[in-house]
C-alpha positions in Angstrom: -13.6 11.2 4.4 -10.7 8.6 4.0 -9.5 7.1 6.9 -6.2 5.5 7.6 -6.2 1.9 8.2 -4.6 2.4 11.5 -7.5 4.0 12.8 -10.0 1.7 11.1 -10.6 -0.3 14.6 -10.9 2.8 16.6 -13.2 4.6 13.8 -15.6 1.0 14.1 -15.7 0.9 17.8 -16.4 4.7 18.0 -19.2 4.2 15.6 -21.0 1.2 17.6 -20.2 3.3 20.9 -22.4 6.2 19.4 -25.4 3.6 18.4 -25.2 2.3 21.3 -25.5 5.5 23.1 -28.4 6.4 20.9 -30.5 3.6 22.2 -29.7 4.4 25.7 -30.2 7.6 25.3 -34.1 6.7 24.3 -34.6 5.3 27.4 -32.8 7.5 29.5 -35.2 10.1 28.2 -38.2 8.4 29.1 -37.1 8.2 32.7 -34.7 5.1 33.1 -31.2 6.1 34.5 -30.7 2.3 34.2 -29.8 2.6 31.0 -26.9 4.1 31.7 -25.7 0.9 33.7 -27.0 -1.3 30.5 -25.3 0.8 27.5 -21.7 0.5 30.1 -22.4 -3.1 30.4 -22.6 -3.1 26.5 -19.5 -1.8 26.3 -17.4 -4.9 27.3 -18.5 -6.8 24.2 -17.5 -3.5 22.0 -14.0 -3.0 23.1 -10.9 -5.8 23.4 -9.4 -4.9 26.8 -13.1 -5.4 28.4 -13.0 -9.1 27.2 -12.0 -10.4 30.7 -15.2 -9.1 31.9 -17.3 -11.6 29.7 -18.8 -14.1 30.4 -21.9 -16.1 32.3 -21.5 -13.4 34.9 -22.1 -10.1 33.0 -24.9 -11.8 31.5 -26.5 -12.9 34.5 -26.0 -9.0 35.9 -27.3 -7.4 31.8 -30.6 -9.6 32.4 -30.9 -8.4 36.4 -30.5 -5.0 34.6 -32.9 -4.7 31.5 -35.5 -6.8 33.8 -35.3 -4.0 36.8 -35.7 -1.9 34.7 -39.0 -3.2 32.2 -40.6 -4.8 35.4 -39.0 -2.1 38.4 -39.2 1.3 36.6 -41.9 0.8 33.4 -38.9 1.1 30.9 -40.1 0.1 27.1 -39.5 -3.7 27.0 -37.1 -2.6 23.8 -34.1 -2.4 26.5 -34.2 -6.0 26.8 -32.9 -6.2 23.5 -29.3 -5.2 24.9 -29.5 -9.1 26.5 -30.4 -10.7 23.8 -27.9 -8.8 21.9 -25.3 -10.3 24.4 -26.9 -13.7 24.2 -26.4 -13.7 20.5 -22.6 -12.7 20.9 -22.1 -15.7 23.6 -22.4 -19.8 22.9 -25.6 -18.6 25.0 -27.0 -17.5 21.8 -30.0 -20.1 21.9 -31.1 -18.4 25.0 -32.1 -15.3 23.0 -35.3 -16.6 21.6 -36.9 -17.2 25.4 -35.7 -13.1 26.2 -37.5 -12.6 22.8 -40.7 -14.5 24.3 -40.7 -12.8 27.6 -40.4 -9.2 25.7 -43.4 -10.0 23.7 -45.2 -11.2 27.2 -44.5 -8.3 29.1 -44.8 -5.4 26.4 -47.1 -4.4 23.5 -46.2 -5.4 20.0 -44.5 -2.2 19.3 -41.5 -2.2 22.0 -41.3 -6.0 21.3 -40.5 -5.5 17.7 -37.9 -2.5 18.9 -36.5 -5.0 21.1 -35.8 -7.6 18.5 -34.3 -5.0 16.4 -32.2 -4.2 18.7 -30.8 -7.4 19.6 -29.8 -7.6 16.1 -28.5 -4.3 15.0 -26.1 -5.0 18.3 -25.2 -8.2 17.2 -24.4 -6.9 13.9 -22.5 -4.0 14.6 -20.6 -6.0 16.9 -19.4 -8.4 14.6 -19.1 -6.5 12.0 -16.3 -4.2 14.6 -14.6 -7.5 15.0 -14.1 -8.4 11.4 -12.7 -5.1 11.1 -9.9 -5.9 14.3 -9.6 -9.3 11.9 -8.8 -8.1 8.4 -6.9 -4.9 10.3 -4.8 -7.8 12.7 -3.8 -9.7 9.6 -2.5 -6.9 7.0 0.8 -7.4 8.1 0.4 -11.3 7.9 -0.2 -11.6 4.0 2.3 -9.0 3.1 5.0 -11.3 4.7 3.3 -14.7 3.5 3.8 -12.3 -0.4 7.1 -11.6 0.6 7.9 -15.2 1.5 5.8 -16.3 -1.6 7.6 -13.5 -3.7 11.4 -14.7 -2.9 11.0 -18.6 -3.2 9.8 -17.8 -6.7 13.0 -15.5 -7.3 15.3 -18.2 -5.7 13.4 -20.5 -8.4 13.8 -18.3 -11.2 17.7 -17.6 -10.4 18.7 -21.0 -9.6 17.2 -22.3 -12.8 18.7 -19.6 -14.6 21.6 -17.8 -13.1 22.7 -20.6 -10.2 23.1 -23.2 -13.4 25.1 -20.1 -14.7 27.7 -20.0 -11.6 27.7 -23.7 -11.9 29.2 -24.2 -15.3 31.7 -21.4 -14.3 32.7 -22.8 -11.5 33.1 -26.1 -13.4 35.1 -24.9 -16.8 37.4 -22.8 -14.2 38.2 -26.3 -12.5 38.8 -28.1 -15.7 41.2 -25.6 -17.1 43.4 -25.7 -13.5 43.4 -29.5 -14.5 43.9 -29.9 -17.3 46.2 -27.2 -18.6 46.6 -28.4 -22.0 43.1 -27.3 -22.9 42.9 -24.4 -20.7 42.5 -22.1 -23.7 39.4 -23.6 -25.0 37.9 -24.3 -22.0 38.7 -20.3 -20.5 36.9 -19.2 -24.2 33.8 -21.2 -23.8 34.5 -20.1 -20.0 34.3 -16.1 -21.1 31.0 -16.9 -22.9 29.2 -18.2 -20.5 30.4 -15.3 -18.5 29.3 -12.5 -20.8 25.8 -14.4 -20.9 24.7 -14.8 -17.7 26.4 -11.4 -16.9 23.9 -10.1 -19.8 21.1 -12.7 -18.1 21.4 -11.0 -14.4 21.6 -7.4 -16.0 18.2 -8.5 -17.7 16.9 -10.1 -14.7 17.1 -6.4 -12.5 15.9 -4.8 -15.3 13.0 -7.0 -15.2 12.4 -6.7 -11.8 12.7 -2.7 -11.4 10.2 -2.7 -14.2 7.7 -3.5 -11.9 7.3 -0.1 -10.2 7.6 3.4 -11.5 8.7 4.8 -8.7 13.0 3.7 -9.1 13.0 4.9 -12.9 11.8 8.2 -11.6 14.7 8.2 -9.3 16.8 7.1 -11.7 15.5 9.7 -14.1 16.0 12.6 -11.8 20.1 11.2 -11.1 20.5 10.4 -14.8 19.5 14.2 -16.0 21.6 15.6 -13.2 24.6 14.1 -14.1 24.5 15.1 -17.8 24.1 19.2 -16.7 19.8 18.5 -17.3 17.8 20.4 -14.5 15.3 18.0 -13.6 11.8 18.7 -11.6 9.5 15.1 -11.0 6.2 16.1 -9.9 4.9 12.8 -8.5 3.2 13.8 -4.9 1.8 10.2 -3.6 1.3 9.0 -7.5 3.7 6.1 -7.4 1.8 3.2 -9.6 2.8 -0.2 -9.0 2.1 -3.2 -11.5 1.2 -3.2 -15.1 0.6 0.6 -15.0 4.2 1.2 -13.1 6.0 -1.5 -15.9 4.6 0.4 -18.7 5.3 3.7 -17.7 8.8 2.7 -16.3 9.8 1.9 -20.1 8.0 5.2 -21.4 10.3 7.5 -19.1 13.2 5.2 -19.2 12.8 5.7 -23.1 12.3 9.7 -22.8 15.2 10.1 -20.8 17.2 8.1 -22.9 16.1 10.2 -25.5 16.8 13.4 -24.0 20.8 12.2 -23.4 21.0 11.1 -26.6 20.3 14.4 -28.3 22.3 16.3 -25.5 20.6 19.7 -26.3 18.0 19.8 -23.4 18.7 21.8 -20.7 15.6 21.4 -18.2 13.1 18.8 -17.7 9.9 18.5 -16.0 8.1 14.7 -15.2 4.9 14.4 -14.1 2.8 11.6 -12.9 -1.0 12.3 -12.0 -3.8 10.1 -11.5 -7.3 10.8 -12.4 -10.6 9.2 -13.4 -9.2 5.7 -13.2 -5.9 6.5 -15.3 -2.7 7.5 -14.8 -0.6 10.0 -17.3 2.8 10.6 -17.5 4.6 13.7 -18.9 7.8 14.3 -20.0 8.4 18.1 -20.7 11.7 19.3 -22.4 13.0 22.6 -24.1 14.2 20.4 -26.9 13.4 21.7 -30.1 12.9 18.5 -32.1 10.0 16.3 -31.9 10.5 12.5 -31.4 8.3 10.0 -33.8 6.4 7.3 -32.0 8.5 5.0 -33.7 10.9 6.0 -31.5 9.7 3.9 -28.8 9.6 0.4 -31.0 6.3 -1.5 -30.1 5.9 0.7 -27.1 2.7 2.3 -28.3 1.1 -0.7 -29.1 1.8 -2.6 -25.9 0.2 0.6 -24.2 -2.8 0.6 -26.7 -3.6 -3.1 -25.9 -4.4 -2.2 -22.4 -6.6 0.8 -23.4 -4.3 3.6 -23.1 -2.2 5.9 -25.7 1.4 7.4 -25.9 1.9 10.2 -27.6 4.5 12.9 -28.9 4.6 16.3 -30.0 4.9 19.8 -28.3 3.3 22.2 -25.5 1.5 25.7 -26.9 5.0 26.5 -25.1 7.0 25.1 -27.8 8.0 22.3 -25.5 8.8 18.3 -26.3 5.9 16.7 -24.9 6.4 12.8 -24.7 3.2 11.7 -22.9 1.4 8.2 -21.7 -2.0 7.6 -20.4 -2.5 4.2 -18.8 -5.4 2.6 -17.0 -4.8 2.1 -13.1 -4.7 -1.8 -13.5 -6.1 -3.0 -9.8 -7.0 -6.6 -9.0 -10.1 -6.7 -8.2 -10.3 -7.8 -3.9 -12.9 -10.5 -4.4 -12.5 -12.6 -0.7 -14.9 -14.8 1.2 -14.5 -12.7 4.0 -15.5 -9.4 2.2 -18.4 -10.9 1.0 -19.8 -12.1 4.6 -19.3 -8.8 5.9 -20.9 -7.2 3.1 -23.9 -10.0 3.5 -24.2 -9.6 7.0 -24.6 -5.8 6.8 -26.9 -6.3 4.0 -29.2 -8.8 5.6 -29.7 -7.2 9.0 -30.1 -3.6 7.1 -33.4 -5.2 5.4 -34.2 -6.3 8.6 -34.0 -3.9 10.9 -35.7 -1.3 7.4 -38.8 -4.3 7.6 -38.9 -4.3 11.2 -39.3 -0.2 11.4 -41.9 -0.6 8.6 -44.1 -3.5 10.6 -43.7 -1.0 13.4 -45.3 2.1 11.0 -47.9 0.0 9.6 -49.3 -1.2 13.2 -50.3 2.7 13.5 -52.1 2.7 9.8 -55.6 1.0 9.2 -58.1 0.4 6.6 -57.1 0.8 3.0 -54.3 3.2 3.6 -52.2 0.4 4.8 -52.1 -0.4 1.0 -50.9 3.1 -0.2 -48.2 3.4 3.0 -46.7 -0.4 2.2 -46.1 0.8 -0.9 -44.4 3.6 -0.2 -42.3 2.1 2.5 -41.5 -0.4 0.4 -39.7 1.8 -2.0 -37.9 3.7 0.7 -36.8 0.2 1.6 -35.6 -0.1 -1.6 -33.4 3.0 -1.4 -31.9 2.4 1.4 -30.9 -1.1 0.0 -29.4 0.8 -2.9 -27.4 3.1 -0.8 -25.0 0.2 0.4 -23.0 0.5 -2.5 -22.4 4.6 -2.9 -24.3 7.9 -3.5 -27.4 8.0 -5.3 -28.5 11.4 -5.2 -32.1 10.4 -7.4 -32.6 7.6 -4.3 -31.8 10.6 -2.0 -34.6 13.0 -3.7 -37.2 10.5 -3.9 -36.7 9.1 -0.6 -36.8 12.8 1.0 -40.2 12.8 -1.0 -41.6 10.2 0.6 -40.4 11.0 3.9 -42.8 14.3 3.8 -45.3 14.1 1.4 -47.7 10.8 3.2 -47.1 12.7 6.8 -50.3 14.9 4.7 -52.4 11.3 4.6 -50.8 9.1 7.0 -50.0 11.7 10.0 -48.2 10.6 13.5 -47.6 7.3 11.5 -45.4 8.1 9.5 -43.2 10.5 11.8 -41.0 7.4 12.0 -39.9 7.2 8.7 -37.5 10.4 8.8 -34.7 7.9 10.1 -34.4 6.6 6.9 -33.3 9.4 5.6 -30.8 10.3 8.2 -28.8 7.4 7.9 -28.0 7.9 3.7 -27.4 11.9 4.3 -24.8 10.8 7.2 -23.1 8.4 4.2 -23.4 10.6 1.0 -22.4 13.6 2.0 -18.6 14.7 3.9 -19.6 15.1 8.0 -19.4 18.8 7.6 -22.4 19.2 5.3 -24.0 15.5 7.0 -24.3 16.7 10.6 -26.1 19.8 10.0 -28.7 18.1 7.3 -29.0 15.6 9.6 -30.0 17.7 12.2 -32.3 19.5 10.1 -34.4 16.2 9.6 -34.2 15.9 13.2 -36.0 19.3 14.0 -38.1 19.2 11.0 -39.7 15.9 12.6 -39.8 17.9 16.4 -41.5 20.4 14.6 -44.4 18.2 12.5 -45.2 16.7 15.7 -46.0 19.8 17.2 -48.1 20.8 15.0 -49.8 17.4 15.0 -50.2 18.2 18.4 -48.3 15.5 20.1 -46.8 15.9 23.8 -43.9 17.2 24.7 -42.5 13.8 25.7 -43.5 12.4 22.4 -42.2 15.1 20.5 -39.1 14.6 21.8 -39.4 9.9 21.6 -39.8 11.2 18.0 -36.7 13.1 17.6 -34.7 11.1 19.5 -35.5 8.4 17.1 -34.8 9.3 14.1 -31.4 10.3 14.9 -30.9 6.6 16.2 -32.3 4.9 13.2 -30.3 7.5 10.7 -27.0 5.8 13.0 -28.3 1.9 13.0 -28.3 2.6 9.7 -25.2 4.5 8.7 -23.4 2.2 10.9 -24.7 -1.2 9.5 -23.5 0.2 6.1 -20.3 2.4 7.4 -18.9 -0.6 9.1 -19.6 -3.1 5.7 -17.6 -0.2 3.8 -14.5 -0.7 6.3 -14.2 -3.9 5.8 -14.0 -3.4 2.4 -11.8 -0.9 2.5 -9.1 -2.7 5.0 -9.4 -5.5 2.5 -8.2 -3.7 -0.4 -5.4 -2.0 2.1 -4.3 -5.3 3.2 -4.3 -6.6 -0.6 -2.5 -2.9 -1.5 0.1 -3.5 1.1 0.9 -7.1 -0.1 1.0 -5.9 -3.5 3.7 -3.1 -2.6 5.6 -5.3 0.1 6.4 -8.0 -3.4 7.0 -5.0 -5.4 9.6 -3.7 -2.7 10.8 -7.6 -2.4 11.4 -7.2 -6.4 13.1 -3.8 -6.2 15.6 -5.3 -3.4 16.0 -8.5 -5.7 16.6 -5.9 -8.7 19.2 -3.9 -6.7 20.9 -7.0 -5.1 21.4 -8.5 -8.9 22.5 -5.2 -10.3 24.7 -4.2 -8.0 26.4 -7.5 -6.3 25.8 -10.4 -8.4 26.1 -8.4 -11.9 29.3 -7.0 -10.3 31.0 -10.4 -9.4 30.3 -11.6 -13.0 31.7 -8.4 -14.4 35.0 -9.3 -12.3 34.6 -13.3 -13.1 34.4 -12.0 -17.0 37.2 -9.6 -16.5 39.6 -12.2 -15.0 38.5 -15.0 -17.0 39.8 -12.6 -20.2 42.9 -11.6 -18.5 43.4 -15.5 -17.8 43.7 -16.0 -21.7 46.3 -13.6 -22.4 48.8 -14.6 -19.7 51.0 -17.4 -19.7 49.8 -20.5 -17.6 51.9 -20.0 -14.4 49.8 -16.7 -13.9 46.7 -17.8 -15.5 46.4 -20.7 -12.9 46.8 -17.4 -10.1 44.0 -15.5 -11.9 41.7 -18.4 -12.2 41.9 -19.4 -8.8 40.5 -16.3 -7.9 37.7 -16.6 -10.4 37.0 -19.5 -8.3 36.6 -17.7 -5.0 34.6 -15.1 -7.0 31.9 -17.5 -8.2 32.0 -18.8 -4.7 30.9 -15.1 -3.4 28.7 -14.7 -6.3 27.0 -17.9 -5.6 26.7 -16.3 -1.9 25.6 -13.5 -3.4 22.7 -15.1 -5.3 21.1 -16.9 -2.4 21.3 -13.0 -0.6 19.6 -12.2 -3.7 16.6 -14.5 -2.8 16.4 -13.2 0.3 18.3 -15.0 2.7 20.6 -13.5 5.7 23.3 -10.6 3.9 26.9 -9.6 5.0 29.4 -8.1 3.7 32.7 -6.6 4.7 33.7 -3.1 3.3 37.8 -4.3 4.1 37.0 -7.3 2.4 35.0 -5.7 -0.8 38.4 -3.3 -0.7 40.7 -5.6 -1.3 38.6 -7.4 -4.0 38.5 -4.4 -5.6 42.2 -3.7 -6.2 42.8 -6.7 -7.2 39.9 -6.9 -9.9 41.4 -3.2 -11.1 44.8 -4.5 -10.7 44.0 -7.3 -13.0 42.6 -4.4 -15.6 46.2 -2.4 -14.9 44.5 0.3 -12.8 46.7 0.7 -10.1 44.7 0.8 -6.8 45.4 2.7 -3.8 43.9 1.8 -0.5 43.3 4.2 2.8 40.9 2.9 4.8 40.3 3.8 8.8 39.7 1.4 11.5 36.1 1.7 12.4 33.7 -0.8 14.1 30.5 -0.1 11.7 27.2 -1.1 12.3 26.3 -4.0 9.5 23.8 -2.3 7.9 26.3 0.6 6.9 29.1 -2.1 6.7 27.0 -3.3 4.0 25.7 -0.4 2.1 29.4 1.3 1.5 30.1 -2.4 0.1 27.5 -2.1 -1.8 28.4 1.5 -3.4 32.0 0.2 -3.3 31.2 -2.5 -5.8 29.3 -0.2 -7.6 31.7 2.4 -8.0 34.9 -0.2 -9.4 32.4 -1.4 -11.8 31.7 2.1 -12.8 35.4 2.2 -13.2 36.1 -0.9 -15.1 33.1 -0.1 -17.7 32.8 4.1 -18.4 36.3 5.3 -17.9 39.8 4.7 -18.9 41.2 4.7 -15.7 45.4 4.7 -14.9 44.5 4.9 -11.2 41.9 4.6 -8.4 41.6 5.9 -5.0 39.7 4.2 -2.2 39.3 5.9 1.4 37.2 6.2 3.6 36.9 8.7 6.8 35.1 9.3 9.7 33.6 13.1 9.4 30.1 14.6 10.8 29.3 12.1 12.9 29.5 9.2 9.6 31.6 7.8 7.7 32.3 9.0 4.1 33.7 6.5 1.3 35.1 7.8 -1.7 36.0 6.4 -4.9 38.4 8.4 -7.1 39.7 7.8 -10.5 41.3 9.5 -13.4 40.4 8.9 -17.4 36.9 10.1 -16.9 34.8 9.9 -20.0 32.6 12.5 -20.8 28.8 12.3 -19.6 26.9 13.1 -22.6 28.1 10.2 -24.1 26.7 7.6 -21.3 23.5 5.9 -22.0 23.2 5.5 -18.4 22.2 2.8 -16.1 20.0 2.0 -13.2 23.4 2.0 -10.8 23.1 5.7 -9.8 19.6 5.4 -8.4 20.3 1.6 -6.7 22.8 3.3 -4.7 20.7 6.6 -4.4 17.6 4.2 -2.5 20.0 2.1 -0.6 21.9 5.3 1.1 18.6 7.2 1.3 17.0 3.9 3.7 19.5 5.3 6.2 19.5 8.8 5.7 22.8 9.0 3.8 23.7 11.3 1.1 25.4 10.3 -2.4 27.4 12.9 -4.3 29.5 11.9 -8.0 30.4 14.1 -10.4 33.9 14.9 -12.7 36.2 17.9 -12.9 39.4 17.9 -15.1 39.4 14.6 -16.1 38.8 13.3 -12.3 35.6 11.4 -11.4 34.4 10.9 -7.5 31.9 9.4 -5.9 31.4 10.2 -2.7 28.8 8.8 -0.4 28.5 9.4 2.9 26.1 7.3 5.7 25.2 8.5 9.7 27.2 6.0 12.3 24.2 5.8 14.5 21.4 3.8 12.2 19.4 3.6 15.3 18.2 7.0 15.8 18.1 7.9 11.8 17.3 4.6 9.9 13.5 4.9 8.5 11.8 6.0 5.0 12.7 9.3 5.1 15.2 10.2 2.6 18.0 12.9 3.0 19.2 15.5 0.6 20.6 13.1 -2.6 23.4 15.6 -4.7 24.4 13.6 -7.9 26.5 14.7 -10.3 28.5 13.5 -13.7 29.2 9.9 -13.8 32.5 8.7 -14.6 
């Protein structure tokens, strides 16, 4: 049964609750109600709100407690064991080994050994419940330290690269406004550094999208759509992130490419599924041509070197099957913290499996003690093995040798059934666990009937063996959570630096890659015109490498605003410069910033659309305020036809962004017209989360 990591606390302080209870519950049956008062007294080192409560003062009442009720009522001297439990949870702890002496003064050897077991397994379980609140507390606190981590290394990467860029634009651009004389040289070498680093930032998003498999699916499904391909991705929660995600990324980005290349397909099915430690992609289409491996350059030996395959060919359906299998590369979660856990369940486990077995052998004598060592030696050996998973061989032999020596060894061994309890309640779901569980417990009620033991006994018996199958399920059970919220909280830093990546990608594709398309544009225009209106354009190509600069540091994470008026005026004047005339109509509206920022965002995206697959006379910009939104379109003629795009990752950047806030994105061309309309709820408040509304792409233009 998985769990969610948000109940991870409450599942660990449920399970010490229910041992607890169990060992209460013992004593409560032989005639103690105050056990009851001792298992609530428990509680307050169990749960977080009761921590108020602790201190010299609840100890002082726990020992007036357990003592009342050894020395007023005849209770086993095991209930002490709830003090020094406590004691061992406190700076008190020394105090422990004197409430260990007086439990060996006042009881038999028996009850003195259950209540130093006791002490312990509640010491365990306790802080074994607190590591979990630990690792649980601080999930949230790595993923932003591999955020921050994540965008100082971008900011490195793009002011070494990109920033240096902007810098020797901004440079030659002042040079020529000096010195006009060599303006034309200096605006070539100007242009090339342009078309570079325009190429270099392009590069950059594609390198950072390739981290994740999950925005080439979504730019998969747009891309098909928009070139008349009925698309159908079958991913469910299969979204692999890494090594895995970058590999098959460039598989499917190479299928699809593929598939618009040969413009014959006319449906298409994806599918991702993991299994058995790998994960395959599929590509189905009702092409009739096969593609060669070759196809996909050194693709299939990049794939082969991490130990998986990609293959071509066709379905028994007479489909084109591109497929890839892939390992699921995981880092292995090797952290000091894991390991304490994991020793600390370990080493009380043995303990509390030798103590039960000192306490078995006290009832054998003569030579048998030999025979029953032996055989509770391997059952301790089991158990030990059932710390890291299901061994059904270790469950068979220990169900042996929880029945066979009762023939030899009698009463004696009646203990021994706990053992079992605790690895049926771990290897099997809680449906089938509970009721074999309960079938060891009645099995042992009914051997000791027919030993002949009292009623009272009988029932000591039973009662036991449950609470040993939970000491021990819940030493091991709470190991496994810590574990398990350790590879969460590594999982959910991993994802929050992909994410950081895929914003980073998005950011350079669609802002920075735009203002160095315009710088380019501009800086080209500059060299054709004569130097009274070359000095205009260049001074703008100054304010754009300003922005873009602006732009690179919101790249790297830092604060982000922009201003749809603004981004609306910058566009008509980069079309104007590419003699597209521009027409503007936009309403008056007080936006919130995060949609402010999002339409410039699909703004800018939609003029570089423009500028680069179209031959446009004449753009429209407008937005409106409709269905409770506002709805920006972008409209222009000279649309080129669709099957001839390669297509790029700008359809499925916007597609995310708008989806974030529940917007919808809608392009497509009719009669020579292309639009892109996109359309985002005024009230982010109530609708912003990761729930994405209905997408409708169409052509691009």
């Amino acid at each position: 049964m998985r769990i969610r990591g948000d109940q991870q606390p409450a599942l660990a302080r449920g399970i010490v609750t229910v041992v607890l209870a169990g060992f209460a519950s013992v004593y409560v049956l032989a005639g103690s109600p105050l056990a009851i008062v001792v298992f609530g007294l428990q509680l307050v080192y169990v749960f977080p709100g009761l921590r108020k409560w602790r201190g010299w003062v609840l100890l002082a009442v726990q020992a007036v407690a357990v003592y009342a009720a050894t020395l007023g009522f005849g209770t086993s001297v095991g209930i002490v064991g709830f003090l020094g439990g406590s004691l061992l949870l406190t700076s008190w702890w020394p105090l422990a080994v004197p409430v260990a002496v007086s439990a060996v003064v006042i009881g038999p050897a028996d009850p003195a050994i259950s209540m130093v077991l006791i002490s312990l397994v509640i010491y365990g379980l306790t802080r074994l419940t607190e590591r979990v609140d630990e690792v649980h507390a601080a999930r949230m606190a790595l993923a932003m330290a591999a955020v921050a981590e994540e965008r100082l290394r971008i900011s490195a990467e793009l002011s070494q690269g990109l920033g240096r860029g902007l810098a020797e634009i901004n440079a030659g651009v002042r040079a020529a406004l000096a010195d006009p004389g060599g303006a034309a040289r200096t605006l070539g070498e100007v242009t090339g550094a342009a078309r570079v680093f325009l190429a270099d930032a392009r590069n950059a998003a594609a390198s950072y999208r390739a981290t994740s498999l999950a925005p080439e699916l979504a730019t998969a499904r747009a891309m098909l759509a928009a070139a008349g391909v009925t698309a159908d991705v079958r991913s469910g929660d299969v979204v692999p992130v890494g090594p895995a995600g970058a590999l098959l990324a460039t598989v499917l980005r190479g299928a699809v490419t593929e598939i618009l290349r040969r413009a014959t397909a006319r449906t298409c099915v994806i599918e991702v599924l993991s299994a058995g430690g790998t994960v395959r992609l599929r590509v189905v289409s009702d092409d009739a041509r096969t593609v060669e491996d070759e196809g996909f350059g050194d693709l299939p030996d990049r794939i082969a070197a991490v130990g998986g395959a990609l293959s071509t060919g066709f379905t028994p359906e007479g489909r084109l099957l591109v497929e890839a299998v892939v390992p699921e590369i995981r880092r292995p979660v090797e952290v000091a913290e894991e390991r304490g856990a994991y020793a600390l369940s370990v080493a009380l486990l043995a303990t509390v499996l030798v103590g039960f077995t000192v306490k078995a052998l006290l009832l054998i004598h003569g030579v048998a003690i030999l025979l029953a060592a032996a055989c509770l030696a391997v059952i301790v050996v089991m158990q030990l093995r059932s710390v890291s998973g299901r061994h059904m061989v270790a469950l068979a032999l220990m169900t042996l040798l929880t029945y066979l020596p009762i023939l030899g060894f009698g009463r004696a061994w009646l203990g021994t059934a706990g053992f079992l309890a605790g690895p049926l309640l771990l290897a099997f779901p809680w449906a089938v666990a509970w009721p074999l569980v309960a079938c060891v417990t009645a099995s042992v009620a009914v051997i000791a009937v027919r030993l002949g033991l009292p009623a009272a006994v009988t029932l000591n018996y039973a009662v036991s063996t449950l609470v040993t199958g939970l000491v021990v399920y819940g030493l091991i059970r709470l190991a496994r959570q810590v574990r398990e919220l350790q590879i969460a909280r590594q999982e959910l830093a991993r994802a929050a630096v992909v994410e950081e990546r895929l914003r980073a990608a998005r950011d350079l594709h669609d802002l920075l890659g735009h203002n160095l398309a315009a710088i380019l544009l501009k800086c080209e225009l500059a060299r054709r015109l004569d130097p009274a209106r070359a000095r205009s354009e260049l001074e703008d190509v100054l304010v754009m490498a300003e922005r873009a600069e602006a732009d690179m540091r919101s790249v790297s994470g830092e604060a982000q605003g922009l201003s749809l008026d603004a981004e609306a005026r910058s566009a008509r004047s980069v079309l104007s410069a590419a003699g597209i005339e521009t027409e503007l109509d936009l309403v008056e509206e007080d936006l919130p910033a995060e949609v402010e920022y999002v339409l410039a965002v699909v703004l800018r995206e939609a003029v570089t659309n423009v500028l680069r697959h179209s031959v446009a006379g004449l753009c429209r910009i407008s937005t409106v305020v409709e269905d409770g939104g506002i709805r920006l379109r972008v409209r222009n003629d000279g649309a080129r036809p669709a099957a001839r795009r390669r297509g790029s990752s700008g359809i499925g950047n916007l597609t995310v962004r708008l989806a974030v806030l529940r917007g919808t994105l809608a392009a497509g061309a009719e009669d020579g017209w292309f639009e892109l309309d996109a359309w985002v709820p005024l009230s982010p408040s109530d609708v912003i989360g990761p729930v994405a509304g209905p997408v409708a792409v169409g052509r691009p233009g």
